[in-house]
C-alpha positions as CSV (number, residue, x, y, z in Angstrom):
1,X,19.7,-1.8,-26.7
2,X,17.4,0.3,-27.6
3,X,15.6,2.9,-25.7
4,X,12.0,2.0,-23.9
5,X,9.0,3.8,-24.7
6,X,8.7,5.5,-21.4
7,X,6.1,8.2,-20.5
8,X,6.4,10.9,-17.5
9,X,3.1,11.5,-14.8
10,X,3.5,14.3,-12.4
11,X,1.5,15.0,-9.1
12,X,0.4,18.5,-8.8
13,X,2.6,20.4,-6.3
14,X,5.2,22.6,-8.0
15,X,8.7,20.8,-7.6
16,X,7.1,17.4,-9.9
17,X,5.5,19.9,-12.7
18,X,9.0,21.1,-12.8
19,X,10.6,18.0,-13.0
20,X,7.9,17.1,-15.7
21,X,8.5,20.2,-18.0
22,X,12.4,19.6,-17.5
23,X,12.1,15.8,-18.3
24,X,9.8,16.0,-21.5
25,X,12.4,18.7,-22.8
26,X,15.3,16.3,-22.3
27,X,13.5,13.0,-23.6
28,X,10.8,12.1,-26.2
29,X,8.1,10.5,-24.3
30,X,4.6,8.5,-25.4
31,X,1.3,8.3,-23.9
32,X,0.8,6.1,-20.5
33,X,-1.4,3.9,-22.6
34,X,2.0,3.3,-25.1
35,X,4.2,3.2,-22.5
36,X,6.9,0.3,-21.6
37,X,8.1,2.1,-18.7
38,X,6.1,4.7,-16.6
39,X,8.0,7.3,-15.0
40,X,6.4,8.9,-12.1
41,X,7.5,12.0,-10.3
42,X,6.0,13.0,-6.6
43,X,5.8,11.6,-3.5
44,X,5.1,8.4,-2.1
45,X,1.0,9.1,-1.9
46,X,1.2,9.7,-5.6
47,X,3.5,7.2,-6.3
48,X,0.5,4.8,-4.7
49,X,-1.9,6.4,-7.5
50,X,0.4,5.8,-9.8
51,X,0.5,2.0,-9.0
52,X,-3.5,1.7,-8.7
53,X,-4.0,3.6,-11.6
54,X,-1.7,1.2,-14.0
55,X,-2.5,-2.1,-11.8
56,X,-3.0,-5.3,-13.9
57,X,-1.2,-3.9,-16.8
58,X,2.4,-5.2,-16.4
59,X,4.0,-2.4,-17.6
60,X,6.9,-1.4,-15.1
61,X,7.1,1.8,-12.6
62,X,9.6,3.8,-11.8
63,X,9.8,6.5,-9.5
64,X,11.7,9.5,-8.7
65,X,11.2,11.4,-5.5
66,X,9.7,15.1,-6.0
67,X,7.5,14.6,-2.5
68,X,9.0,14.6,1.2
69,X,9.9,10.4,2.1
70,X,9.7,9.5,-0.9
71,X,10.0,5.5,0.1
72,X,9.1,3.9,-2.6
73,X,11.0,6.0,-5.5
74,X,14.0,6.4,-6.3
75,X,16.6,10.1,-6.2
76,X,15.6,12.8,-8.4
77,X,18.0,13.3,-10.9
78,X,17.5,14.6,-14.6
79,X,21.1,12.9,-15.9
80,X,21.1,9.4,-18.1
81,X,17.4,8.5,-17.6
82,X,17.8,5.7,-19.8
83,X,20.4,3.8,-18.5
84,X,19.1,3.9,-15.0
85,X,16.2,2.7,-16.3
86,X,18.0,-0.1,-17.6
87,X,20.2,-1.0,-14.7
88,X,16.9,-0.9,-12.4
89,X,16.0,-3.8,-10.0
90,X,12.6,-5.4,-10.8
91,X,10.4,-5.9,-7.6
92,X,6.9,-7.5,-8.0
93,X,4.0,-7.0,-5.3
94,X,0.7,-8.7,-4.8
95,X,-2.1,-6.5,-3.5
96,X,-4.7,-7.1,-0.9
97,X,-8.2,-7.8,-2.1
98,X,-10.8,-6.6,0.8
99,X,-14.4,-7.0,0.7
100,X,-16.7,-5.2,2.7
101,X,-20.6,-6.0,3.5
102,X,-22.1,-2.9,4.7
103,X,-25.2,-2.5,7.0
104,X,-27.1,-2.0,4.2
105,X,-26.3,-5.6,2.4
106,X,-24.0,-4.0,-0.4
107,X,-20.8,-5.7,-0.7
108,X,-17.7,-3.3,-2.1
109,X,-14.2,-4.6,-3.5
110,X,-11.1,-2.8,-3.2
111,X,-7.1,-3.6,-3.7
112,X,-4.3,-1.8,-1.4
113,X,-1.0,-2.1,-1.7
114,X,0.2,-0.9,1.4
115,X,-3.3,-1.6,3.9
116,X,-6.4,-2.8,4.9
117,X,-7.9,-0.4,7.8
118,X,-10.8,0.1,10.0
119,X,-11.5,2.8,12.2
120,X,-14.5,3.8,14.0
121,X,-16.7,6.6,12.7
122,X,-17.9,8.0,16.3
123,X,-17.0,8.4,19.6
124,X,-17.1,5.4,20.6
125,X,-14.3,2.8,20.4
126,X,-14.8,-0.4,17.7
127,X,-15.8,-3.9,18.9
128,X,-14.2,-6.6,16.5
129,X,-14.2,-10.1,16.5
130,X,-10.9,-12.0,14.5
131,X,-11.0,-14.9,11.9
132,X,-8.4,-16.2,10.4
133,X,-9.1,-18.7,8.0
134,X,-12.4,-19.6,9.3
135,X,-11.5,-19.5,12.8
136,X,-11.9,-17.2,15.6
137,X,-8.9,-16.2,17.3
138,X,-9.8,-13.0,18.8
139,X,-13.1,-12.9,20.0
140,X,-13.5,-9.0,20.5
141,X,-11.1,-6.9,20.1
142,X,-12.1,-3.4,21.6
143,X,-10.0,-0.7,19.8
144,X,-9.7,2.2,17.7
145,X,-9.3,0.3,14.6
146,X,-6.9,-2.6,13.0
147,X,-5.3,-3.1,10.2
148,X,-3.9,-5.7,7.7
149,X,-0.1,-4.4,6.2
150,X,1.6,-5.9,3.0
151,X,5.4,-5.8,3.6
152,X,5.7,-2.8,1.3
153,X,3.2,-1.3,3.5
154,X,4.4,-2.4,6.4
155,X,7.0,1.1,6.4
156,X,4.2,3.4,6.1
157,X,0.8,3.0,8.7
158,X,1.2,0.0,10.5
159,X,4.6,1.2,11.6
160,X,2.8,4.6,13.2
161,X,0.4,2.3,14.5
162,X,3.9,0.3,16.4
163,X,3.1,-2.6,13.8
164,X,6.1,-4.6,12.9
165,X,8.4,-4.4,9.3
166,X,7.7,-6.7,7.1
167,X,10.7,-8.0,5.1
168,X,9.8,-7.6,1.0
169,X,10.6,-11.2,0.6
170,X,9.0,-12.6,3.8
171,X,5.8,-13.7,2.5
172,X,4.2,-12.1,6.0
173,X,1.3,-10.4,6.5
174,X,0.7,-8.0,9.9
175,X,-2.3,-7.3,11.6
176,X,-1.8,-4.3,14.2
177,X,-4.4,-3.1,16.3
178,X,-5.1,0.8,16.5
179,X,-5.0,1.9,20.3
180,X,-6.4,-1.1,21.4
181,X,-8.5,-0.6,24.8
182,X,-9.0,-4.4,25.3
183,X,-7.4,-6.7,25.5
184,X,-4.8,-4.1,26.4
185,X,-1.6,-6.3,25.8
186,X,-2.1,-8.0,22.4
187,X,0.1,-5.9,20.2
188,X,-1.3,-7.5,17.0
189,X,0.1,-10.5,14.6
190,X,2.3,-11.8,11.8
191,X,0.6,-14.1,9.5
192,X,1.3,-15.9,6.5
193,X,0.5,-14.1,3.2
194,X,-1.7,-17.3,2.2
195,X,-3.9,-16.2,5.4
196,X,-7.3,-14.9,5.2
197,X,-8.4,-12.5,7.7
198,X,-12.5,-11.6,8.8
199,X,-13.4,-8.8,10.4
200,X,-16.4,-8.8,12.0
201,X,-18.1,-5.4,13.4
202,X,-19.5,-6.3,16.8
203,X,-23.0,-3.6,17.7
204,X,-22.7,-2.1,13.9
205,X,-25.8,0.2,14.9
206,X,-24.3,1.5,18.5
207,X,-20.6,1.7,17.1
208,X,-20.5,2.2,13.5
209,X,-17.2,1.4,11.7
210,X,-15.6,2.0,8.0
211,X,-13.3,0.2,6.1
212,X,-10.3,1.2,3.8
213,X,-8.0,-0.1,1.1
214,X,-5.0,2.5,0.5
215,X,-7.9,5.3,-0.3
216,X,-10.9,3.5,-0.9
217,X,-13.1,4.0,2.2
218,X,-16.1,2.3,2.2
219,X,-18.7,3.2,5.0
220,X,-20.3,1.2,7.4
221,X,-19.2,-2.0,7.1
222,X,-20.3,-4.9,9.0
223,X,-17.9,-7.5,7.6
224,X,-14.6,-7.5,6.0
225,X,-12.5,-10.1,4.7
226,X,-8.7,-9.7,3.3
227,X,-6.4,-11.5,1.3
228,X,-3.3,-11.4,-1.2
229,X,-4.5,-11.3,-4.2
230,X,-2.2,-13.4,-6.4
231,X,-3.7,-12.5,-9.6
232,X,-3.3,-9.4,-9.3
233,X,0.7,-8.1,-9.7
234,X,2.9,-4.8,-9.6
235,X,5.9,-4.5,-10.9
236,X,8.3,-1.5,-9.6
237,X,12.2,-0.2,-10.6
238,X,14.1,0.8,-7.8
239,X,18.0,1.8,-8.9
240,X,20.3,-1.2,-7.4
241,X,21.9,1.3,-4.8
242,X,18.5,2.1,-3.5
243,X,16.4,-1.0,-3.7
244,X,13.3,-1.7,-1.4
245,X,14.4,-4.2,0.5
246,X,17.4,-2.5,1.7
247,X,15.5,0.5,2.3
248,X,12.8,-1.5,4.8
249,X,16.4,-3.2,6.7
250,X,17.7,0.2,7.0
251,X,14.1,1.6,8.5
252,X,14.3,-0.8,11.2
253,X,17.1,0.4,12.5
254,X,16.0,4.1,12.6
255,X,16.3,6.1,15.9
């Protein structure tokens, strides 16, 4: 068969320019825009870029670690590029869509991949009410924040947070509260990925709150609603003795 177009993109520490001057030695390469395969070498916050920056596009992603976890890419290794690249495991993800009303009546879109999150923006703690399709099932939840975790995302913030994993293939969605002050025993919930969550800010004025998407942070929100968006679509290579789904199985049984 022959060889894909394939381009390289390199986050800025030291260890992925390297890889990226070694890599564009060893292989001819094209422009992203040309590209049939996008290579990308860092860690998994560029990795994330990587994904945003290309979403909608179709073209695959593959990703070797030059970062510290490195979750969602595969080993560095310099040797038969192509043929990995050809014995790769496809995985497709659907993003979150969140839209936020701020106090100021604007309304702001974002995707995430891995989260939806709210924190609070002063001292005080956040006072949220919980809709899930339309009806409230939390009335106020008084907290640090919340969030809303894909299962790819579920490995990264939401597990800090003592959120749940998500298996790739569960079609689950988890909402984990941030140190939740009331009601002190609700440790969050799995949903399906159809679901759509609201988040309303309770005293917006008194206890100002913002609202990301991966790293789109949008300030002062009063609302925000969540959902997979279905439309939208990532595909990523993972090599068959690393794939994700394996990887998240293995995380849950981590010391």
């Amino acid at each position: 068969m022959p060889m894909p177009k394939f381009a390289f993109v390199a986050a800025e520490s030291g260890e992925a320019r390297t890889a990226l001057k070694e890599l564009s030695r060893l292989y001819p390469t094209v422009s992203p825009e040309e590209a049939e395969v996008i290579v990308a070498l860092g860690g998994d916050g560029f990795m994330l870029e990587t994904l945003h920056a290309h979403m909608g596009r179709g073209v695959p992603i593959y990703g070797m670690n030059r970062g510290t976890v490195g979750f969602l890419l595969n080993a560095y290794d310099e040797k038969e590029l192509p043929k990995r690249l050809e014995a790769a495991e496809v995985v497709t993800l659907h993003p979150l869509r969140m839209t936020a009303e701020t106090q100021d009546g604007e309304t702001a879109e974002a995707l995430a991949i891995n989260e939806v999150a709210l924190f609070r923006e002063s001292r005080q703690a956040a006072r949220i009410r919980i809709r899930i399709d339309g009806v409230v099932r939390l009335e106020e939840l008084v907290c640090d924040g919340i969030l809303i975790a894909t299962p790819a995302g579920s490995t990264a913030y939401n597990l800090s947070a003592h959120g749940p994993i998500l298996p790739l293939g569960s079609a689950l969605l988890a909402v984990t509260p941030i140190s939740a002050f009331r009601p002190r025993r609700w440790r969050g919930a799995i949903l399906p990925h159809t679901a759509c969550v609201e988040l309303e800010v309770l005293e917006q004025d008194k206890r100002p709150v913002s609202a990301t998407a991966d790293y789109t942070e949008i300030r002062d929100v009063v609302r925000v609603s969540v959902s997979e968006d279905r439309k939208a679509s990532l595909t990523l290579l993972f090599d068959p003795e690393h794939d994700l789904e394996e990887r998240i199985i293995k995380e849950q049984f981590t010391p």
